[in-house]
C-alpha positions, -999 to +999 in steps of 0.1 A: -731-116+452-747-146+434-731-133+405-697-133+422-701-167+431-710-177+400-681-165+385-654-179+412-668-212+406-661-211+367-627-192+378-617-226+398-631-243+370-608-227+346-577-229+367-587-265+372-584-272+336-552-254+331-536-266+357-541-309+354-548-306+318-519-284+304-505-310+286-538-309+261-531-271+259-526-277+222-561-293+219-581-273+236-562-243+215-567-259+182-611-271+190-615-231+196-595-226+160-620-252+143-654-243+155-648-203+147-677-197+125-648-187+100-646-228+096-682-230+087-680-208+057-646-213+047-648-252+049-684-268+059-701-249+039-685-253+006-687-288+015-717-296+022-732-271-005-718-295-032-733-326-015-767-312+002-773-281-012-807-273+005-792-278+039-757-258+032-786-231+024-800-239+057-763-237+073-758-202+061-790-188+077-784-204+108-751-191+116-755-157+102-792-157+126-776-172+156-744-152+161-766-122+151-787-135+183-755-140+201-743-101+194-777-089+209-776-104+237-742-100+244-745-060+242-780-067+267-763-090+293-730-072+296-711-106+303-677-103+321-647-124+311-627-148+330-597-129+320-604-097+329-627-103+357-602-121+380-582-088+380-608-066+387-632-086+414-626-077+451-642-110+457-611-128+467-604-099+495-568-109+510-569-143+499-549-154+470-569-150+437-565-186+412-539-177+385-551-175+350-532-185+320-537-163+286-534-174+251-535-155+217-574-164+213-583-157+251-581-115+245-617-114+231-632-078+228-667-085+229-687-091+265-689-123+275-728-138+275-735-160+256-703-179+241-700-171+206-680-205+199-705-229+218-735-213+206-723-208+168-711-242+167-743-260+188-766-243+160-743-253+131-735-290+141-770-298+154-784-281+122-756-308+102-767-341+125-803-334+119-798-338+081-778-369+085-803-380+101-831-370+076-809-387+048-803-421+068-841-422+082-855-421+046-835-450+036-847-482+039-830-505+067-836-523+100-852-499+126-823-513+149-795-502+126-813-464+125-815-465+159-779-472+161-774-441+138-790-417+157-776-430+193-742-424+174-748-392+156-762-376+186-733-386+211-708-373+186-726-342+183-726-335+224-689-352+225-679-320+203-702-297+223-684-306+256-651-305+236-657-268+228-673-256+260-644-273+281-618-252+258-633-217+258-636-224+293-597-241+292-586-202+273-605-182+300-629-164+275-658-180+291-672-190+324-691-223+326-724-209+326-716-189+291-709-220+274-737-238+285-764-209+278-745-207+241-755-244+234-787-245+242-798-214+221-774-218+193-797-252+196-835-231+199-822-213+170-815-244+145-845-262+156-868-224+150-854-222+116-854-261+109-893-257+106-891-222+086-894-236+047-894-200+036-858-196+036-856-218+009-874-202-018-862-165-004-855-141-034-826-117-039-844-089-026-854-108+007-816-116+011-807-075+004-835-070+027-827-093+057-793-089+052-801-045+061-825-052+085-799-074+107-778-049+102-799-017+106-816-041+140-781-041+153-768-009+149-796+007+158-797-012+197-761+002+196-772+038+193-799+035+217-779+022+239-756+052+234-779+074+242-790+061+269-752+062+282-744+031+284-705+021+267-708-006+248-669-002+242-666-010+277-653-045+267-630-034+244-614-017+272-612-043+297-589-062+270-571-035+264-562-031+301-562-064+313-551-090+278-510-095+291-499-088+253-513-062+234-512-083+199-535-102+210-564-081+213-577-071+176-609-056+165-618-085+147-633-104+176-655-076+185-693-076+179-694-047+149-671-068+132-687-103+132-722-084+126-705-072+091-691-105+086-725-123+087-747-099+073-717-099+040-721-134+035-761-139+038-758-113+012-733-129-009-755-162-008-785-146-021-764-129-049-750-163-055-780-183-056-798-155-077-769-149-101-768-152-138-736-175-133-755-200-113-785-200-137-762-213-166-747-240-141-760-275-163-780-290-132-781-326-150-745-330-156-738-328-113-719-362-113-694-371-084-663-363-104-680-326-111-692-321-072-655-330-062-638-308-088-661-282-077-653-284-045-618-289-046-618-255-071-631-241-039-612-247-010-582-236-030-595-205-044-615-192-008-585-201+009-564-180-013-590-149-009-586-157+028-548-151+029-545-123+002-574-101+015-570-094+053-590-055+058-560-038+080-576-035+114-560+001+122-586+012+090-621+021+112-648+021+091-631+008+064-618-023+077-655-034+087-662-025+047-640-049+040-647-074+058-683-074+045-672-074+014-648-100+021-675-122+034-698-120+004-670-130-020-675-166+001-709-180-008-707-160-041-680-180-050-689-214-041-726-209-050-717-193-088-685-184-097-666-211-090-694-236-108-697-219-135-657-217-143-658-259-142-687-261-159-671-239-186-637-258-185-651-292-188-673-281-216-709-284-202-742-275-223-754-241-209-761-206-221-735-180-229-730-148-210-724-117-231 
């Protein structure tokens, strides 16, 4: 029952939203598109791996670790969507139930608790703010004028937590109370591994190793949970039955695929950071104009390897193969590959690779 009522407020709160803010449908459509954690590899991290390396590092773990977080407890708290639940509750009895828009990124397939978006992008953005912060703090000023930094910093960084909470709750693939648990651990989780040095001098087997044990972690909750009955494809089902166009829904949101994707790309970083590629990178000769061509070399070629290699979803096992594969190729590149190509092109001192 408290439940029930829990989730009849968000309801009004979504049809509230879609109803006097339709107009910003657009908006609200295009701050879930941004703050995927598909945008943090593909885009922030590439960036700010060619202007603060320690703290792209940093970046990496704490998205891989918090949506990893988010999966576990989303297959333990068996979270219903707005969506689906609506059509299903017996809660409104004869009285008219609020009608609730869809969109193409409202069909999610995974259970609802926590929000993915809102905790993904709490951990990523707070972990960003806190090393602007570290970087203006250190520099000498007036105490006023860092004071004015942080007030600034800090209301930008819950202007764009509201901004995504109000638009997964805007799509209706979250209920208030989703969003709001997402920030604040995606939050625990930045600040926990904000005071863990270790993952800065991690070797290549501790990235092979972490990168299995997430994984192994993961999939084995899944079969224990199996055996013990329980469905945890009873999502999947829901938005199957209850998503008004079938296109929409796609394997890809589900939990076994962003577990691949994640545990790919730690995996890729510690094969980029340890490769042989990255080793010949000149250190000394990192000026602006070789940071920008870097990163501009980048962008381009991750966004090609985005559009070109896209695992066919139809594919089972092999599409999740794929995708981890996929998903390494994206710190490998901007960690190694791509530096070493520019620093080859422009000529830089550094050993040759046979």
């Amino acid at each position: 029952m408290v439940m029930d009522l829990l989730h009849s407020s968000g309801l009004s709160s979504t049809h509230y939203l879609q109803t006097h803010f339709s107009h910003s449908q657009a908006y609200f459509l295009s701050v879930s598109k941004a703050t995927d954690l598909r945008t943090t590899f593909f885009l922030l991290f590439p960036i700010w791996f060619h202007v603060r390396r320690a703290d792209a590092i940093r970046l990496v773990w704490v998205a891989v670790v918090g949506d990893w977080l988010n999966l576990m407890m989303k297959w333990l708290l068996f979270g219903e969507r707005p969506y689906w639940w609506v059509q299903e509750t017996g809660y409104y009895g004869n009285s008219s139930q609020p009608m609730i828009e869809q969109f193409p990124m409202t069909c999610e397939t995974g259970p609802g608790s926590p929000s993915g978006h809102a905790m993904g992008a709490a951990a990523v953005y707070y972990t960003m703010m806190s090393s602007l912060l570290a970087t203006v703090l250190k520099q000498e000023g007036h105490q006023i004028r860092k004071w004015c930094v942080r007030v600034s910093l800090w209301t930008l960084f819950w202007c764009v937590q509201l901004c995504v909470c109000l638009s997964r709750v805007f799509v209706a693939a979250h209920f208030p109370h989703q969003v709001i648990t997402g920030v604040f651990t995606g939050i625990l989780v930045a600040e926990s591994l904000s005071r863990t040095q270790q993952i800065y001098k991690t070797d290549l087997w501790s990235y092979v190793l972490t990168s299995l044990l997430l994984l192994s972690l993961a999939l084995l909750l899944y079969l224990c949970l199996q055996l013990l009955g329980v469905d945890l494809l009873w999502s999947v089902e829901k938005a199957r039955c209850w998503c008004h166009r079938a296109e929409w829904v796609s394997v890809d949101t589900g939990p076994l695929a962003s577990l691949f994707r994640n545990t790919g790309t730690l995996l890729g970083l510690g094969l980029g950071l340890h490769s042989p590629l990255h080793a010949v990178v000149d250190r000394g000769s990192e000026g602006t104009t070789y940071r920008s061509i870097c990163l501009s070399a980048t962008l381009v070629l991750l966004q090609l390897l985005d559009s070109a290699l896209s695992p066919p979803v139809q594919s089972g096992a092999l599409f999740y193969v794929l995708s981890f594969c996929k998903s390494a190729m994206v710190p490998l590149a901007t960690v190694s590959i791509v530096p070493y190509c520019v620093t080859s092109a422009l000529g830089h001192k550094g050993k040759t690779l046979l």
